[in-house]
C-alpha positions as CSV (number, residue, x, y, z in Angstrom):
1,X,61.9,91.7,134.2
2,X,64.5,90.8,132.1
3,X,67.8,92.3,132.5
4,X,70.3,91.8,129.3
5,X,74.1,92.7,129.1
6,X,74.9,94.1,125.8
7,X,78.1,95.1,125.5
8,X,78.3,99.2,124.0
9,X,80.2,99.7,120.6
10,X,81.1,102.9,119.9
11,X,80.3,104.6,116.4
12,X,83.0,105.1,114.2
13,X,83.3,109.0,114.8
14,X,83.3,108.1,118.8
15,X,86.0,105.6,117.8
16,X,87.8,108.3,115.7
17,X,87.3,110.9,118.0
18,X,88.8,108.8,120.9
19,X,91.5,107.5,118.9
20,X,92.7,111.1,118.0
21,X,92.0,112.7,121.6
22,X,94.4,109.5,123.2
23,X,96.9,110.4,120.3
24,X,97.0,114.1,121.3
25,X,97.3,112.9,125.3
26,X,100.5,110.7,124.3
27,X,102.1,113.5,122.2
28,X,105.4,115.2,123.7
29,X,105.3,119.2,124.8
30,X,106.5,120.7,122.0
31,X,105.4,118.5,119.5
32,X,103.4,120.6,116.6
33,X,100.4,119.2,115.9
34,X,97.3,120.8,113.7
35,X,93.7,119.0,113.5
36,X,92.2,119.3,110.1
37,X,88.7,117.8,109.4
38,X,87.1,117.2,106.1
39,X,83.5,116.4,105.3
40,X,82.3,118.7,102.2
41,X,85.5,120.6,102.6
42,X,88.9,120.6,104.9
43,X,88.6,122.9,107.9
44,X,91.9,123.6,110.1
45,X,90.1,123.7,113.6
46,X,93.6,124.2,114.6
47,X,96.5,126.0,113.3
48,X,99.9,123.7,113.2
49,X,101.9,124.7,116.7
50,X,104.0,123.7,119.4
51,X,101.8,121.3,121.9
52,X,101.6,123.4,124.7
53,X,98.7,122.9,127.3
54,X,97.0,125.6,126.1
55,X,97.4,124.3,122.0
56,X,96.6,120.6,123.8
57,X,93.3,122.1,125.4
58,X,92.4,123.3,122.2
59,X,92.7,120.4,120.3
60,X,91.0,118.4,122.8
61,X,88.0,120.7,122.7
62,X,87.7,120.6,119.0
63,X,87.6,117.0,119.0
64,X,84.7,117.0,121.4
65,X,82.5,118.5,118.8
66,X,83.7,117.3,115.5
67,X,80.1,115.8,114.4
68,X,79.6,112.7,111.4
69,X,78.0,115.1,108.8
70,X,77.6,113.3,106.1
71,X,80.5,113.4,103.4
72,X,84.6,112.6,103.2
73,X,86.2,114.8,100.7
74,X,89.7,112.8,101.8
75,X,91.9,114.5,99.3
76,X,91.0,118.2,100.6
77,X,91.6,116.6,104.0
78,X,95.6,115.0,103.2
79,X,95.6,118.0,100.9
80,X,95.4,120.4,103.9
81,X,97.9,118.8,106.0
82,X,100.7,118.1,103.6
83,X,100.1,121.9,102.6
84,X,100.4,122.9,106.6
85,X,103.4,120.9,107.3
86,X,105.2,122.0,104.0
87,X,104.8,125.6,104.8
88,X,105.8,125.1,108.5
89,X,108.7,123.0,107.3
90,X,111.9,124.2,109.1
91,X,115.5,123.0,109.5
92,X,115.2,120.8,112.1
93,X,115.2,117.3,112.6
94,X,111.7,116.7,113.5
95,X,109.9,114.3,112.0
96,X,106.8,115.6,109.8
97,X,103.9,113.3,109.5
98,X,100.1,113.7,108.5
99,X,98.1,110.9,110.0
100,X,94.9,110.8,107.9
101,X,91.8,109.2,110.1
102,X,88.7,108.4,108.5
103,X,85.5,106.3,108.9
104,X,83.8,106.6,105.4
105,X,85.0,106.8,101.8
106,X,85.7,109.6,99.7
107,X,81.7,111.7,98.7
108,X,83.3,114.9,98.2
109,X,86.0,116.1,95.6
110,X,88.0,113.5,94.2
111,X,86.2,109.9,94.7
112,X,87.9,107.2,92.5
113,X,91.0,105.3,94.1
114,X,92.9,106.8,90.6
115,X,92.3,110.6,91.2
116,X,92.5,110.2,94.7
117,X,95.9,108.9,94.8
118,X,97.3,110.9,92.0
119,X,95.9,113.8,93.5
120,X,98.0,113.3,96.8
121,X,101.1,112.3,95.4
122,X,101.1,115.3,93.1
123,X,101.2,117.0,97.1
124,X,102.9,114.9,99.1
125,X,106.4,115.7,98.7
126,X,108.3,113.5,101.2
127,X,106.4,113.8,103.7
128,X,105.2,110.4,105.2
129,X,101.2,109.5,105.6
130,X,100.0,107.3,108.2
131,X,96.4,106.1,107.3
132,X,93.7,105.0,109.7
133,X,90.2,103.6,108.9
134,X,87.5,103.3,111.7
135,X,84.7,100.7,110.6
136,X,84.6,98.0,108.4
137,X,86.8,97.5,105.6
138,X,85.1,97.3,102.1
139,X,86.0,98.8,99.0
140,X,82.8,98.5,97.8
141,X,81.2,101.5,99.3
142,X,77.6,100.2,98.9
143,X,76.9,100.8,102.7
144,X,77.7,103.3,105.6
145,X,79.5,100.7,107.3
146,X,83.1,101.7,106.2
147,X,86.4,102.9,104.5
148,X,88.2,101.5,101.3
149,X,91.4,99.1,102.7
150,X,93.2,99.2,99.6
151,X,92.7,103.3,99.1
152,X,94.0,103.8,102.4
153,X,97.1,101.3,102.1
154,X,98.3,102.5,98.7
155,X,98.0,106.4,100.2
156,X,100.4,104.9,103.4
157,X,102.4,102.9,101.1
158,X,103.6,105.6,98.1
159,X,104.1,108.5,101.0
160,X,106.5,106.0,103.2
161,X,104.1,105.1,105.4
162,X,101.8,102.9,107.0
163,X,97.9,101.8,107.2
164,X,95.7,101.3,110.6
165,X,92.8,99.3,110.6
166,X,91.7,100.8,114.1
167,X,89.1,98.7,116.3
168,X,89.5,100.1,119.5
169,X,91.3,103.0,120.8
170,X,94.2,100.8,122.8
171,X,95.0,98.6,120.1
172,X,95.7,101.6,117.7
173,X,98.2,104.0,120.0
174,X,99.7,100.6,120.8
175,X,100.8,101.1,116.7
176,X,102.8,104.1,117.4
């Protein structure tokens, strides 16, 4: 019998999931965090609030069984956030952030790099967006096999702030 070593690559939603489970794990006690998904539509699976281990556990357990359904509708997604973190917005010195993973392009909604971009800075206030793609970078969007690099980066750059082309999970929280 032959015995081969072939090394396992996570999927892009594993990768994603990981990625946002080890940037929940890193986060400070008291640090508000929400988690917001969007595949035909944005779903808050988690209201924005203080990181307690209760809010943490949460979080962590609805990222467990977020599943790759089948569509990106990435401007309900940013759209969601922006609008949680305005209304929560309070006097103090925090700094307010949506960090805006995905592994596919926009299917859903708004699809062309115009109307998605307009469509988010109409929202975004001044509040910063950090952008993170999990797969290959293509702006094609003739395959499953990733996100569109230049959508991404011109959503990080107008908002203040930055893009993540995420491989591995180390690698990423290493950006932070």
């Amino acid at each position: 019998a032959r015995v081969t070593d072939v090394p396992y690559a996570p999927t892009k939603i594993e990768l994603a999931r990981r990625s946002a489970r080890a940037l929940v794990e890193q986060l400070s006690s008291g640090d508000r965090v929400a988690l917001v998904t969007y595949a035909q539509e944005a779903n808050v699976h988690a209201p924005l609030a203080p990181l307690t281990t209760e809010h943490r556990s949460r979080i962590l357990s609805e990222l467990r069984g977020i599943p790759a359904s089948g569509g990106t509708d990435l401007v309900s997604g940013a759209l969601r956030g922006l609008t949680l973190l305005a209304d929560a917005r309070d006097s103090s010195d925090r700094t307010a952030r949506v960090i805006l993973m995905t592994d596919g392009f926009p299917t859903v909604g708004l699809k062309s790099f115009d109307e998605v971009t307009r469509a988010i800075a109409a929202k975004r206030s001044k509040t910063p967006i950090t952008t993170i793609g999990f797969g290959a970078g293509s702006t094609s969007g003739a395959d499953d096999s990733g996100y569109d690099p230049e959508l991404l980066t011109e959503i990080a750059r107008a908002s203040g702030g930055s893009f993540y082309h995420a491989q591995e999970v180390d690698g990423l929280l290493r950006s932070f």
